[in-house]
C-alpha positions in Angstrom: 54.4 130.8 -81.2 51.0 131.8 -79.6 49.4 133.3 -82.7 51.2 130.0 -84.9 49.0 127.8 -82.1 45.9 130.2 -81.9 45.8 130.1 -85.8 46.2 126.4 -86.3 43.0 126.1 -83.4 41.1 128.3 -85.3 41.2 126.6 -88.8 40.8 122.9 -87.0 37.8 124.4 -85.3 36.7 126.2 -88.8 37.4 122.8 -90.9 34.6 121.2 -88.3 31.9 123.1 -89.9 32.7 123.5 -93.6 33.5 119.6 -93.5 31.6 117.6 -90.9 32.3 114.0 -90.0 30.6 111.6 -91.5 27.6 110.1 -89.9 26.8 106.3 -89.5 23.7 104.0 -89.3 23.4 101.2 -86.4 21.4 98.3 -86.6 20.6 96.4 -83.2 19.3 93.2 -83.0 17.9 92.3 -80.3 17.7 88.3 -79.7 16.0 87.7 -76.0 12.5 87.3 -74.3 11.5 90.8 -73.8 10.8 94.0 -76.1 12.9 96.7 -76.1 10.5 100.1 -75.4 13.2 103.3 -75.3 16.6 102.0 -77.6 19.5 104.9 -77.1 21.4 105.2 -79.7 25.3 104.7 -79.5 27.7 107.4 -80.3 30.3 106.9 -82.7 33.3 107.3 -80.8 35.5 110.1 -82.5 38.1 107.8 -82.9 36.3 104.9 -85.0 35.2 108.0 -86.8 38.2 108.9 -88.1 39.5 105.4 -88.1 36.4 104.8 -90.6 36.0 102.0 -88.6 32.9 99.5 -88.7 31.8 96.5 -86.8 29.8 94.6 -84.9 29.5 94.9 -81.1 27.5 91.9 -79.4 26.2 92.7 -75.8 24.5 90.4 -73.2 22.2 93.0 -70.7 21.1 92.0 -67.6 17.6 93.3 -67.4 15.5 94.0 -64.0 12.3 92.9 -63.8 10.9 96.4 -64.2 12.8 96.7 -67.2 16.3 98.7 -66.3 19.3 97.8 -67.4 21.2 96.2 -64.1 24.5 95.7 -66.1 26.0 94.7 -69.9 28.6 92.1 -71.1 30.5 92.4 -73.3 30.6 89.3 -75.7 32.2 90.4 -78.4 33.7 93.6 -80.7 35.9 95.9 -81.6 37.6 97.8 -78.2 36.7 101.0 -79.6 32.9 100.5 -80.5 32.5 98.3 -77.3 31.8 101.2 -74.6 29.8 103.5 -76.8 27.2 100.4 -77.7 27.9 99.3 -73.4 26.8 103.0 -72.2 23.9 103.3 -75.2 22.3 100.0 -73.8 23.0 100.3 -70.1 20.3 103.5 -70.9 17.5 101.6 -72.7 14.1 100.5 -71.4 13.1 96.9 -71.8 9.4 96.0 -70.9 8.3 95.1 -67.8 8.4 91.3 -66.9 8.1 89.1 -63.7 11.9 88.0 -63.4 15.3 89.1 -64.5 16.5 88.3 -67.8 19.4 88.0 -70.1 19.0 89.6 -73.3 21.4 88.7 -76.6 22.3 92.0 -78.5 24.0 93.1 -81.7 24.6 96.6 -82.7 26.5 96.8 -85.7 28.4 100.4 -86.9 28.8 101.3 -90.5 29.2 104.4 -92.0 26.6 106.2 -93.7 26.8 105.9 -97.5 25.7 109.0 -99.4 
Protein backbone atom coordinates (compact mmCIF):
# COMPACT_ATOMS: atom_id res chain seq x y z
CA UNK A 1 0.00 0.00 0.00
CA UNK A 2 3.00 2.28 0.81
CA UNK A 3 4.98 1.71 -2.35
CA UNK A 4 1.22 1.90 -4.47
CA UNK A 5 1.02 5.64 -2.49
CA UNK A 6 4.84 6.44 -2.76
CA UNK A 7 4.54 5.55 -6.60
CA UNK A 8 1.38 7.50 -7.40
CA UNK A 9 3.35 10.79 -5.44
CA UNK A 10 6.18 10.28 -7.50
CA UNK A 11 4.55 10.35 -10.94
CA UNK A 12 2.06 13.42 -9.77
CA UNK A 13 5.22 15.19 -8.71
CA UNK A 14 7.04 13.97 -12.09
CA UNK A 15 3.84 15.08 -14.41
CA UNK A 16 4.49 18.73 -12.75
CA UNK A 17 7.58 19.16 -14.68
CA UNK A 18 7.17 17.38 -18.01
CA UNK A 19 3.64 19.27 -18.20
CA UNK A 20 3.51 22.53 -16.44
CA UNK A 21 0.33 24.50 -15.75
CA UNK A 22 -0.60 26.87 -17.92
CA UNK A 23 0.25 30.36 -17.27
CA UNK A 24 -2.21 33.45 -17.51
CA UNK A 25 -2.03 37.24 -18.33
CA UNK A 26 -3.73 39.96 -15.95
CA UNK A 27 -4.77 43.14 -16.91
CA UNK A 28 -5.50 45.87 -14.09
CA UNK A 29 -7.18 48.88 -14.60
CA UNK A 30 -6.83 51.18 -12.39
CA UNK A 31 -9.75 53.98 -12.37
CA UNK A 32 -8.89 56.54 -9.30
CA UNK A 33 -6.92 59.78 -8.50
CA UNK A 34 -3.51 58.46 -7.84
CA UNK A 35 -0.76 56.47 -9.88
CA UNK A 36 0.03 53.18 -9.06
CA UNK A 37 4.21 53.07 -8.55
CA UNK A 38 4.96 49.10 -7.43
CA UNK A 39 1.71 46.83 -8.99
CA UNK A 40 2.16 43.02 -7.48
CA UNK A 41 1.05 40.69 -9.49
CA UNK A 42 -1.82 38.22 -8.39
CA UNK A 43 -1.28 34.45 -8.29
CA UNK A 44 -3.42 32.27 -10.01
CA UNK A 45 -4.97 30.30 -7.44
CA UNK A 46 -4.17 26.52 -8.18
CA UNK A 47 -7.68 25.96 -8.22
CA UNK A 48 -8.95 28.49 -10.98
CA UNK A 49 -5.96 26.87 -12.67
CA UNK A 50 -7.25 23.79 -13.06
CA UNK A 51 -10.74 24.99 -13.21
CA UNK A 52 -9.47 26.99 -16.40
CA UNK A 53 -11.24 29.56 -14.84
CA UNK A 54 -11.25 33.38 -16.00
CA UNK A 55 -12.73 36.54 -14.75
CA UNK A 56 -12.83 39.69 -13.63
CA UNK A 57 -12.20 40.76 -10.04
CA UNK A 58 -13.06 44.53 -9.29
CA UNK A 59 -11.45 45.90 -5.99
CA UNK A 60 -11.91 49.30 -4.17
CA UNK A 61 -8.32 50.00 -2.00
CA UNK A 62 -8.24 52.27 0.62
CA UNK A 63 -5.00 54.08 0.03
CA UNK A 64 -2.93 56.13 2.93
CA UNK A 65 -1.73 59.25 2.20
CA UNK A 66 1.82 57.94 1.93
CA UNK A 67 0.65 55.63 -0.51
CA UNK A 68 0.05 52.01 1.38
CA UNK A 69 -2.59 50.05 0.99
CA UNK A 70 -4.73 50.50 4.43
CA UNK A 71 -7.44 47.84 3.30
CA UNK A 72 -9.33 46.40 -0.17
CA UNK A 73 -13.09 45.81 -1.00
CA UNK A 74 -14.19 43.62 -2.58
CA UNK A 75 -16.84 44.81 -5.22
CA UNK A 76 -17.12 42.21 -7.33
CA UNK A 77 -15.76 38.49 -8.82
CA UNK A 78 -15.43 35.29 -8.92
CA UNK A 79 -14.77 33.67 -4.92
CA UNK A 80 -11.79 32.03 -6.17
CA UNK A 81 -9.93 34.90 -8.04
CA UNK A 82 -11.18 37.41 -5.29
CA UNK A 83 -8.31 36.84 -2.47
CA UNK A 84 -5.41 36.31 -4.81
CA UNK A 85 -6.27 39.91 -6.72
CA UNK A 86 -7.23 41.18 -2.56
CA UNK A 87 -3.58 39.97 -1.19
CA UNK A 88 -1.72 41.13 -4.80
CA UNK A 89 -3.17 44.78 -4.20
CA UNK A 90 -3.09 45.06 -0.45
CA UNK A 91 0.94 44.85 -1.51
CA UNK A 92 1.14 47.69 -4.15
CA UNK A 93 2.53 51.14 -3.80
CA UNK A 94 0.35 54.01 -4.85
CA UNK A 95 1.98 57.58 -5.04
CA UNK A 96 2.19 59.73 -2.41
CA UNK A 97 -0.76 62.26 -1.88
CA UNK A 98 -2.02 64.72 0.86
CA UNK A 99 -5.28 62.66 1.97
CA UNK A 100 -6.61 59.14 1.86
CA UNK A 101 -8.16 57.94 -1.15
CA UNK A 102 -10.44 55.36 -2.68
CA UNK A 103 -9.15 53.87 -5.69
CA UNK A 104 -11.58 51.76 -8.45
CA UNK A 105 -9.71 48.49 -9.65
CA UNK A 106 -10.12 45.72 -12.13
CA UNK A 107 -7.89 42.91 -12.57
CA UNK A 108 -9.10 40.55 -14.99
CA UNK A 109 -7.57 36.66 -15.34
CA UNK A 110 -7.39 34.81 -18.56
CA UNK A 111 -5.36 32.20 -19.56
CA UNK A 112 -2.41 32.59 -21.65
CA UNK A 113 -3.00 31.59 -25.19
CA UNK A 114 -0.09 30.04 -26.97
Amino acid sequence: MRRTIFTLALLLAVGQFLYPPASFTQQVKVQGKRKILTQVKAVYPPLARKMNLTGLVKLVAIVAPDGTVVRTEVVGGSPVLVQSAADAIAKSKWQAGPLETKELLEIKFEPESE
